[in-house]
C-alpha positions, -999 to +999 in steps of 0.1 A: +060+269+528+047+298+509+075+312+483+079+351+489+064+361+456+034+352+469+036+370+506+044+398+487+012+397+463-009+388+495+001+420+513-004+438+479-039+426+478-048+436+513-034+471+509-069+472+482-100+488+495-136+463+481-143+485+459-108+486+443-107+448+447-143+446+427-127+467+402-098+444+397-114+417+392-141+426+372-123+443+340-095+469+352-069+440+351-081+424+322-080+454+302-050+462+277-023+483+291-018+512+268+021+522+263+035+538+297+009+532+317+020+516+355+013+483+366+022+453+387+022+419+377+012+399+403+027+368+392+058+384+392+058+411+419+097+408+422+098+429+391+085+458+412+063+485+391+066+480+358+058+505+326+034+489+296+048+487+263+014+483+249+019+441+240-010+424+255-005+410+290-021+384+311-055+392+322-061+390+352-027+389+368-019+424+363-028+452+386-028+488+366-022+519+384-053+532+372-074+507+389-067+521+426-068+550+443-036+575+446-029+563+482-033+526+475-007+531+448+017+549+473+012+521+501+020+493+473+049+515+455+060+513+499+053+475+500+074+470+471+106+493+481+121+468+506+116+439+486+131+456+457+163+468+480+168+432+491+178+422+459+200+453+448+178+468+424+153+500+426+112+492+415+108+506+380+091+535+371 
């Protein structure tokens, strides 16, 4: 059985256009945050959007708003809001 985490990062993924995805995996993700800039980690989607404190993070497993387009960020921000209302809590911003 796949654990919800991940059904929630698979649908995450598929909201990304190629070139998005290409950019992702090259060096958007595996770039340092800087402080306050938006992200998801993807091993930990649960968390919801989550603001940078400028500590290094994972590379690799973290998807930065700046490496997608305005709408995908909107359609993910959507993916994430009834996940995030299932267990109480509002995605951070």
């Amino acid at each position: 059985m796949v654990d919800p985490p991940q059904i929630m990062r698979d649908a995450i993924l598929d909201l990304l256009s190629n070139e998005e995805v290409a950019d992702v995996a090259t060096d958007a993700s595996a770039r340092k945050l800087r402080p306050g800039d938006e992200y998801v980690d993807l091993e930990h989607v649960e968390l919801g959007v989550r603001q940078a404190s400028g500590l290094a993070t994972s590379p690799g497993y973290v998807l930065a708003r700046t490496a997608v387009s305005d709408l995908t960020w909107r359609r993910i921000i959507t993916t994430l809001i009834p996940h995030s209302s299932e267990r109480g809590t509002k995605p951070a911003r």
